[in-house]
Biopython code that builds the backbone (N, CA, C, O; Angstrom):
import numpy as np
from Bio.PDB.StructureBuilder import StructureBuilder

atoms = [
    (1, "UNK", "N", (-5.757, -4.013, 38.627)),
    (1, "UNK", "CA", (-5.949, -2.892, 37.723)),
    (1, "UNK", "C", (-5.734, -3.374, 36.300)),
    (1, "UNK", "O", (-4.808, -4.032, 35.826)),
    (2, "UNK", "N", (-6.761, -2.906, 35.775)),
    (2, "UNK", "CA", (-6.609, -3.548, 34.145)),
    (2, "UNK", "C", (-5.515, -2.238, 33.486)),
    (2, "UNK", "O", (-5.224, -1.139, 33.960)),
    (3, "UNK", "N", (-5.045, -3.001, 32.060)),
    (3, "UNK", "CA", (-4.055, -2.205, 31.545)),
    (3, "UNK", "C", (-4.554, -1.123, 30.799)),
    (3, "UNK", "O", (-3.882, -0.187, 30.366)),
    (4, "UNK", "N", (-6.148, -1.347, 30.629)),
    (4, "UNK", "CA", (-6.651, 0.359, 30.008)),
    (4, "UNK", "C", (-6.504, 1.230, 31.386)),
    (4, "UNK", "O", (-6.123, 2.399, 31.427)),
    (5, "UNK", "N", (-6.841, 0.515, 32.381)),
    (5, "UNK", "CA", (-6.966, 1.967, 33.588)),
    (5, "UNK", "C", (-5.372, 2.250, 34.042)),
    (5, "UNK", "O", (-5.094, 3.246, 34.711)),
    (6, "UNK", "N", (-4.455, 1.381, 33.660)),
    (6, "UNK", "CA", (-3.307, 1.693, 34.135)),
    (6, "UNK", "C", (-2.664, 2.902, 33.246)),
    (6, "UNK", "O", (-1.982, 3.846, 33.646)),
    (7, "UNK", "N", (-3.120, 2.563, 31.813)),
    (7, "UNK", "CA", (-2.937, 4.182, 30.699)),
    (7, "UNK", "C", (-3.292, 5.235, 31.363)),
    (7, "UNK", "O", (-2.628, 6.176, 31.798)),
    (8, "UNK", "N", (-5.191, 4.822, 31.430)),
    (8, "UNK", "CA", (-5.103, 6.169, 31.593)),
    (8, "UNK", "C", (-5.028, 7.309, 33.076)),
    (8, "UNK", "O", (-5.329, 8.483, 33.294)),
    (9, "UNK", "N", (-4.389, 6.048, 33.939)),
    (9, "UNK", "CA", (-3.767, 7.103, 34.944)),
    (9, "UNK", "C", (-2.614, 7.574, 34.747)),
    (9, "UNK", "O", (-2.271, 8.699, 35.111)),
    (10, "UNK", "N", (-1.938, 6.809, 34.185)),
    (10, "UNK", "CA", (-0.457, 7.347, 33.331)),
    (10, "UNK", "C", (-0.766, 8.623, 32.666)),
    (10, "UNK", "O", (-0.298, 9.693, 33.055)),
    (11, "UNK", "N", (-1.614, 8.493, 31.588)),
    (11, "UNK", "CA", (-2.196, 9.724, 30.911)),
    (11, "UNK", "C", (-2.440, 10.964, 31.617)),
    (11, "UNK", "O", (-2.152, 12.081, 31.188)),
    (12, "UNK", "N", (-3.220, 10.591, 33.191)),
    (12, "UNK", "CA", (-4.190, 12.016, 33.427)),
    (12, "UNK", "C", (-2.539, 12.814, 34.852)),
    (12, "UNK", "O", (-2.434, 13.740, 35.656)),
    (13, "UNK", "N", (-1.386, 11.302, 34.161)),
    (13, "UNK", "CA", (-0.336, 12.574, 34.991)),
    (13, "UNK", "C", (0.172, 12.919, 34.447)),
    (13, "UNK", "O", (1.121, 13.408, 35.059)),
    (14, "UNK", "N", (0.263, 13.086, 33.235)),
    (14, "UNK", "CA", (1.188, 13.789, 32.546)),
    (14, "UNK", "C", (0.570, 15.404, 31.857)),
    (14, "UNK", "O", (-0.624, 15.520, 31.584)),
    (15, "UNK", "N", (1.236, 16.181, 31.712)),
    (15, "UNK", "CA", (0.874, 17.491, 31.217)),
    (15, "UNK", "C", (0.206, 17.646, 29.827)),
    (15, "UNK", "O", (0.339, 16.732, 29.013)),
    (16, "UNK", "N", (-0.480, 18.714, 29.524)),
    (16, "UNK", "CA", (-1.341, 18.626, 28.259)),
    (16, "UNK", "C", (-0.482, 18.315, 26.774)),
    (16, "UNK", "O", (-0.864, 17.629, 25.826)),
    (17, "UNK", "N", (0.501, 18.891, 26.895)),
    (17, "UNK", "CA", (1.392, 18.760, 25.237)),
    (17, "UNK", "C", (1.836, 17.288, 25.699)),
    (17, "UNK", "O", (1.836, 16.497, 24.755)),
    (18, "UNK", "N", (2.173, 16.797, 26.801)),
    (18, "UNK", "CA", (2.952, 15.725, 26.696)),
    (18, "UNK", "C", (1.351, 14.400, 26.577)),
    (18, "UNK", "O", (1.537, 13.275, 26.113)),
    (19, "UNK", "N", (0.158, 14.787, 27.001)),
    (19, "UNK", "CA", (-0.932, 13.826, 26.514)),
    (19, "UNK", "C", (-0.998, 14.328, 25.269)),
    (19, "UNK", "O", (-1.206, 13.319, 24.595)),
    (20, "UNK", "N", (-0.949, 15.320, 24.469)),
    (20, "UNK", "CA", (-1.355, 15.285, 22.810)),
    (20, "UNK", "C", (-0.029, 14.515, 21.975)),
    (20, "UNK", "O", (0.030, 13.926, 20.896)),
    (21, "UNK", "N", (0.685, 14.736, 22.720)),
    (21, "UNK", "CA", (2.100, 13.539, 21.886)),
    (21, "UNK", "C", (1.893, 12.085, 22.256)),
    (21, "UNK", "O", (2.385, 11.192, 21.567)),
    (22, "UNK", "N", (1.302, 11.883, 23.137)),
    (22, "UNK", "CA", (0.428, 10.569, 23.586)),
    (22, "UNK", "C", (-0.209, 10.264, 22.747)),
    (22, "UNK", "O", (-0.123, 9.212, 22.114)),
    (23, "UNK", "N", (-1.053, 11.235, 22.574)),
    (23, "UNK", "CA", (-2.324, 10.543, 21.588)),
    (23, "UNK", "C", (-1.609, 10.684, 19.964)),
    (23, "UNK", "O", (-1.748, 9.661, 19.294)),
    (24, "UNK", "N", (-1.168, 11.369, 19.555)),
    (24, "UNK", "CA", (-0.974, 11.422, 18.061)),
    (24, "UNK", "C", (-0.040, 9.815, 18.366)),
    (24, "UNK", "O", (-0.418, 8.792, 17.795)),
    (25, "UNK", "N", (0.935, 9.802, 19.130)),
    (25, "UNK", "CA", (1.641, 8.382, 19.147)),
    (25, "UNK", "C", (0.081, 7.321, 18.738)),
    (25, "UNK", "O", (-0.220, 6.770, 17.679)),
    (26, "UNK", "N", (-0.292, 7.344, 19.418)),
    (26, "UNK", "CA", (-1.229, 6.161, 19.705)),
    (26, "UNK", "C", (-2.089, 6.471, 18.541)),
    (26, "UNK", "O", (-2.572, 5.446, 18.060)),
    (27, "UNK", "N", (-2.497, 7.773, 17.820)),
    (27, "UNK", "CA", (-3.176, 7.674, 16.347)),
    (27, "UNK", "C", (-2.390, 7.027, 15.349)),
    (27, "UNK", "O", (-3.046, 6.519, 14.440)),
    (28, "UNK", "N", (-1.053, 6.909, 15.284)),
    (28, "UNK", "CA", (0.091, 6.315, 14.595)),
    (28, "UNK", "C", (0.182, 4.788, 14.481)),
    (28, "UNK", "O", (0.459, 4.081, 13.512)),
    (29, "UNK", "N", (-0.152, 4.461, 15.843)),
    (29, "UNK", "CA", (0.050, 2.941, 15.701)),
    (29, "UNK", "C", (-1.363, 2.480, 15.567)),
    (29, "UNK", "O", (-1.456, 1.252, 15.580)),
    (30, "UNK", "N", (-2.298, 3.019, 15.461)),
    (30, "UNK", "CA", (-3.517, 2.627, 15.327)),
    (30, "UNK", "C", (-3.179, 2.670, 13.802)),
    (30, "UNK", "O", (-2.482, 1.714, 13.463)),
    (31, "UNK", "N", (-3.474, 3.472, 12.877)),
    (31, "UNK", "CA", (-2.849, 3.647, 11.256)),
    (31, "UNK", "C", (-2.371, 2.625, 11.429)),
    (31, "UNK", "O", (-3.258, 1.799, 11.214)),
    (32, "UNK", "N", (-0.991, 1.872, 11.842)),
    (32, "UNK", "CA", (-0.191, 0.451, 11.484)),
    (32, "UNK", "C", (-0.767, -0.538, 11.085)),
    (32, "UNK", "O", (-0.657, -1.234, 10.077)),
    (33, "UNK", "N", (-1.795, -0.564, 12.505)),
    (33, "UNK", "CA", (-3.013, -1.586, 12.340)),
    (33, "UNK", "C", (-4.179, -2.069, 11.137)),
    (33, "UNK", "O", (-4.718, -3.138, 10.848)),
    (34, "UNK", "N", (-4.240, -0.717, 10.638)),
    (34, "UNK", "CA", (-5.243, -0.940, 9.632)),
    (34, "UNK", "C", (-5.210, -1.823, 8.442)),
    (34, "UNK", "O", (-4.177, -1.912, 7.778)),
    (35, "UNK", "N", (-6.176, -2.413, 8.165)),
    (35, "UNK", "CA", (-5.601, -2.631, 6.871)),
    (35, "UNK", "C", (-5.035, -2.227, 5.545)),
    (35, "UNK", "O", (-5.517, -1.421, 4.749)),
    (36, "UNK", "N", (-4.104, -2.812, 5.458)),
    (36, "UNK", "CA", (-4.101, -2.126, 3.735)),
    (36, "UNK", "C", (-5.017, -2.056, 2.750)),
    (36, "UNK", "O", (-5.569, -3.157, 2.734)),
    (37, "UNK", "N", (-5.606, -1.167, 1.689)),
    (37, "UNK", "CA", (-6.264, -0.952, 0.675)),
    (37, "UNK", "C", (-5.622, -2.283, -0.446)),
    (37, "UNK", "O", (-4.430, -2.408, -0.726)),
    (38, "UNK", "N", (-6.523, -3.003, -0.861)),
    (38, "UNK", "CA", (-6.252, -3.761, -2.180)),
    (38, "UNK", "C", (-5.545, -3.156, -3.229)),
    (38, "UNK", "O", (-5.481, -1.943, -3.031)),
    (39, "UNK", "N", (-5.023, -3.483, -4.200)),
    (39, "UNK", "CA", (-4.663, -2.711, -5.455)),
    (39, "UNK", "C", (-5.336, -3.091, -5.879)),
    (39, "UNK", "O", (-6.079, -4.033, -5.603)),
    (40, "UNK", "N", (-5.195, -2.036, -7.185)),
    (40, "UNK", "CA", (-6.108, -1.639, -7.906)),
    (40, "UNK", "C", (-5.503, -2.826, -9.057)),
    (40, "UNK", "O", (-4.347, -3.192, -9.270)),
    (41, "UNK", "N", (-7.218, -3.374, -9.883)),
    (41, "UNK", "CA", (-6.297, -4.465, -11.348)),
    (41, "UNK", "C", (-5.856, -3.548, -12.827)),
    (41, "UNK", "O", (-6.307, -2.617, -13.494)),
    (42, "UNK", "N", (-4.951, -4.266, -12.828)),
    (42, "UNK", "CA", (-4.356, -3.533, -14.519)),
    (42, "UNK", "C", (-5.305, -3.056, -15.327)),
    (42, "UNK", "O", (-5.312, -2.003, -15.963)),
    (43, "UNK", "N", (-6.293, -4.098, -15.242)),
    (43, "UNK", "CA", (-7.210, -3.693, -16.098)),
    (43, "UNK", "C", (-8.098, -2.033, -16.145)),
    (43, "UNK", "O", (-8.480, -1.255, -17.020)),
    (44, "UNK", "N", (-8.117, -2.117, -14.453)),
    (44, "UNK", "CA", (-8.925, -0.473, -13.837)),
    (44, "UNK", "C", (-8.066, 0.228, -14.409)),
    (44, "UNK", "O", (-8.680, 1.128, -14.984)),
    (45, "UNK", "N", (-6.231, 0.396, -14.696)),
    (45, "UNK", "CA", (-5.749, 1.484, -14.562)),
    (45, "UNK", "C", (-5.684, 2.539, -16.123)),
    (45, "UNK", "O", (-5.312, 3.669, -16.442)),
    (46, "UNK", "N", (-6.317, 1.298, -16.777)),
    (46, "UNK", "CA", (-6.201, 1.225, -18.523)),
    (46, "UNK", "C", (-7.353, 2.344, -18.839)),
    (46, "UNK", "O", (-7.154, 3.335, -19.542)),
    (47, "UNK", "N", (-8.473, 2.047, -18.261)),
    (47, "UNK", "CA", (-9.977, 2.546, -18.018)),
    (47, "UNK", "C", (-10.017, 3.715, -18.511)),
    (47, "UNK", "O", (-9.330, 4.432, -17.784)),
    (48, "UNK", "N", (-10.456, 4.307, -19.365)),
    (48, "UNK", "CA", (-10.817, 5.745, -20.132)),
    (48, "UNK", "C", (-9.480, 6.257, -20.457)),
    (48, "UNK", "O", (-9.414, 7.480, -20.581)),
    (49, "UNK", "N", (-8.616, 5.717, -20.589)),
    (49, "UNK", "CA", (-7.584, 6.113, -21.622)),
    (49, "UNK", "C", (-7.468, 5.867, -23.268)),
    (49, "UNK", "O", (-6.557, 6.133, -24.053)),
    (50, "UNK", "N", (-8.704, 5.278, -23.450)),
    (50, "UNK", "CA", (-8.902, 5.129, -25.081)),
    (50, "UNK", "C", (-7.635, 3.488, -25.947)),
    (50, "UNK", "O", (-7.387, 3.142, -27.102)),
    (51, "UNK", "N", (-7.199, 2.968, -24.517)),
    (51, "UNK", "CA", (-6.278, 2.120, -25.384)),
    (51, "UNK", "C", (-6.952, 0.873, -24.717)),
    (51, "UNK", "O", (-7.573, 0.550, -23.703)),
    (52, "UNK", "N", (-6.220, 0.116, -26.463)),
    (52, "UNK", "CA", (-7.256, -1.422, -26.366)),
    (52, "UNK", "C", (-6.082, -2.112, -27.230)),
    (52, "UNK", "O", (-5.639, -1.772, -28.327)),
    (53, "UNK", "N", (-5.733, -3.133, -26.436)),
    (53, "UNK", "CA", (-4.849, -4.216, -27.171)),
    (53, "UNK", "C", (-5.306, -5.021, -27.201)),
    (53, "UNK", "O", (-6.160, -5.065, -26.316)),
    (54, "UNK", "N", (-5.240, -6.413, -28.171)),
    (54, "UNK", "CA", (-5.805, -7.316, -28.344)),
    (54, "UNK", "C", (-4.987, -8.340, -28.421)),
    (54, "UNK", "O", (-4.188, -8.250, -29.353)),
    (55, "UNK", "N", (-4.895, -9.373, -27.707)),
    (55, "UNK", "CA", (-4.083, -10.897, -27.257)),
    (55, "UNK", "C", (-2.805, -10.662, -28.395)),
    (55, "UNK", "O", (-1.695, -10.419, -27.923)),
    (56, "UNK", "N", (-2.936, -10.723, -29.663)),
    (56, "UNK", "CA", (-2.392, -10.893, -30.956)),
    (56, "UNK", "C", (-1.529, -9.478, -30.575)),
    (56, "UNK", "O", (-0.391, -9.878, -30.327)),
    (57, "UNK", "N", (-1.544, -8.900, -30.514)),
    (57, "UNK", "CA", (-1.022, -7.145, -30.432)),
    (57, "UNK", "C", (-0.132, -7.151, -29.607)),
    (57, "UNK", "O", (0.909, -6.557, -29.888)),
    (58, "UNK", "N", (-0.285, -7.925, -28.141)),
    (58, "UNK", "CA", (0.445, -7.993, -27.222)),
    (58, "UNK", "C", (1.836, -8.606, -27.055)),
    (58, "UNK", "O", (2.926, -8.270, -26.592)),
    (59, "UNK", "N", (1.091, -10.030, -27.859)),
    (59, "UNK", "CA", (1.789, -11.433, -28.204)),
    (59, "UNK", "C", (2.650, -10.733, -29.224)),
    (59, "UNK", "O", (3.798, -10.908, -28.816)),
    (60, "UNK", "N", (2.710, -9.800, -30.710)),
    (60, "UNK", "CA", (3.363, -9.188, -31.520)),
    (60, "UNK", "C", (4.591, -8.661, -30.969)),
    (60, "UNK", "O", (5.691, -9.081, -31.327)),
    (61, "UNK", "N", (4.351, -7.288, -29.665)),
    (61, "UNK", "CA", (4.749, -6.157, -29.070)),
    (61, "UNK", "C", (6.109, -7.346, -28.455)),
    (61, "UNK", "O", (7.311, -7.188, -28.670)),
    (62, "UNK", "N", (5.346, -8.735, -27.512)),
    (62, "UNK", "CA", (6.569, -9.506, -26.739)),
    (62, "UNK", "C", (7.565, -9.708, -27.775)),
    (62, "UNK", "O", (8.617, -9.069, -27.780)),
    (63, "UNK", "N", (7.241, -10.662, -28.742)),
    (63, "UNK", "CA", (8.177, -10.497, -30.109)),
    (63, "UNK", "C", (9.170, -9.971, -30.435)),
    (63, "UNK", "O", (10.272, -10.505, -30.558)),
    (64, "UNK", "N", (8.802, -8.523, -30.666)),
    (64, "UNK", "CA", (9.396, -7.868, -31.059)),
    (64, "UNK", "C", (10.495, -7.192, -30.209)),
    (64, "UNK", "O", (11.500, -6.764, -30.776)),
    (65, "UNK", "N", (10.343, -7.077, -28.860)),
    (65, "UNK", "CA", (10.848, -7.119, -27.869)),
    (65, "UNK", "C", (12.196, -7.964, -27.597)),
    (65, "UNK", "O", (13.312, -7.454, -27.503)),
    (66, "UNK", "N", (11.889, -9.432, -27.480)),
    (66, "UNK", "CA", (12.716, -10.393, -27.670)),
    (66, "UNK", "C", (13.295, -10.584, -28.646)),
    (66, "UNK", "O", (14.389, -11.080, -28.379)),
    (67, "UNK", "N", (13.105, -10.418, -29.948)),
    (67, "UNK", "CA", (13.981, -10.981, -30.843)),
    (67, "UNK", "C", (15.286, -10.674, -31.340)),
    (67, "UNK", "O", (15.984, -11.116, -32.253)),
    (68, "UNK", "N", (15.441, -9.546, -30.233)),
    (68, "UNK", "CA", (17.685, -9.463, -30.764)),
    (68, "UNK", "C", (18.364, -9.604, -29.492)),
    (68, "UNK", "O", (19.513, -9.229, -29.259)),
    (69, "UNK", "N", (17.397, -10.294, -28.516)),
    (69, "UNK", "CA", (18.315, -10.506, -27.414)),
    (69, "UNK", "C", (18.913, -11.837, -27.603)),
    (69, "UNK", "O", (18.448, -12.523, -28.514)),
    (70, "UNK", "N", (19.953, -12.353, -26.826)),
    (70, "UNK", "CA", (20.779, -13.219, -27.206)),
    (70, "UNK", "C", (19.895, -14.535, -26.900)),
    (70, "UNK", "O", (18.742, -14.259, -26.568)),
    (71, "UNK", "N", (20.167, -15.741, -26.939)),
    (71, "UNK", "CA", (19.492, -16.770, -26.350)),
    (71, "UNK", "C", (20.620, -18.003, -25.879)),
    (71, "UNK", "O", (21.627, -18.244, -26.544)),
    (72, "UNK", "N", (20.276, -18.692, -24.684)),
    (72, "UNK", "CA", (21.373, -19.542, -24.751)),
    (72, "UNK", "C", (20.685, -20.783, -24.628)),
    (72, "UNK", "O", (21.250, -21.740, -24.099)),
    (73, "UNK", "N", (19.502, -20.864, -25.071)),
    (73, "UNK", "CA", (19.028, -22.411, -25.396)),
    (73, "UNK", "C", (18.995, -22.879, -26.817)),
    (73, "UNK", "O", (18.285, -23.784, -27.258)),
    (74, "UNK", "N", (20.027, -21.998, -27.610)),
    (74, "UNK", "CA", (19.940, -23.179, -28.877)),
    (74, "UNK", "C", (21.201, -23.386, -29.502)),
    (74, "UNK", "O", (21.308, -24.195, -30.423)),
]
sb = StructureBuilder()
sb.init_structure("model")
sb.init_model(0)
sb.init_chain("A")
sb.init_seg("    ")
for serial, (resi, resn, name, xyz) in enumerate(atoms, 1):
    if name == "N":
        sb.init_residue(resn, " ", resi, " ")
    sb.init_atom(name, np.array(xyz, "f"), 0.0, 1.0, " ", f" {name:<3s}", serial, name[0])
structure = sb.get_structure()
């Protein structure tokens, strides 16, 4: 007996609510399986929000950022 026919005699003894908790189980671990969706790039999330930085702007923003934190390489 293969292990699909061994389910689904398991299945056809058990009562109707206790096969729909069967199956939603088994819709669950099917979901596990799937793959995950890619993320999305930084760049997409920027997309029609009207903002545009430019290398120099960015490179400024790090700067300014860093420059009153302490440093212990000098």
């Amino acid at each position: 007996m293969s292990v699909e026919q061994a389910i689904l005699d398991a299945v056809r003894a058990l009562p109707p609510d206790k096969q729909r908790e069967l199956l939603n189980h088994a819709n669950s671990l099917r979901e596990e399986i799937r793959p995950l969706k890619p993320f999305r790039s930084i760049k997409g999330l920027w997309l029609g929000l009207g903002i545009s930085l430019s290398a120099e702007e960015i490179d400024e923003n790090q700067r300014e950022l860093w420059k009153n934190l302490p440093r212990n390489d000098v």
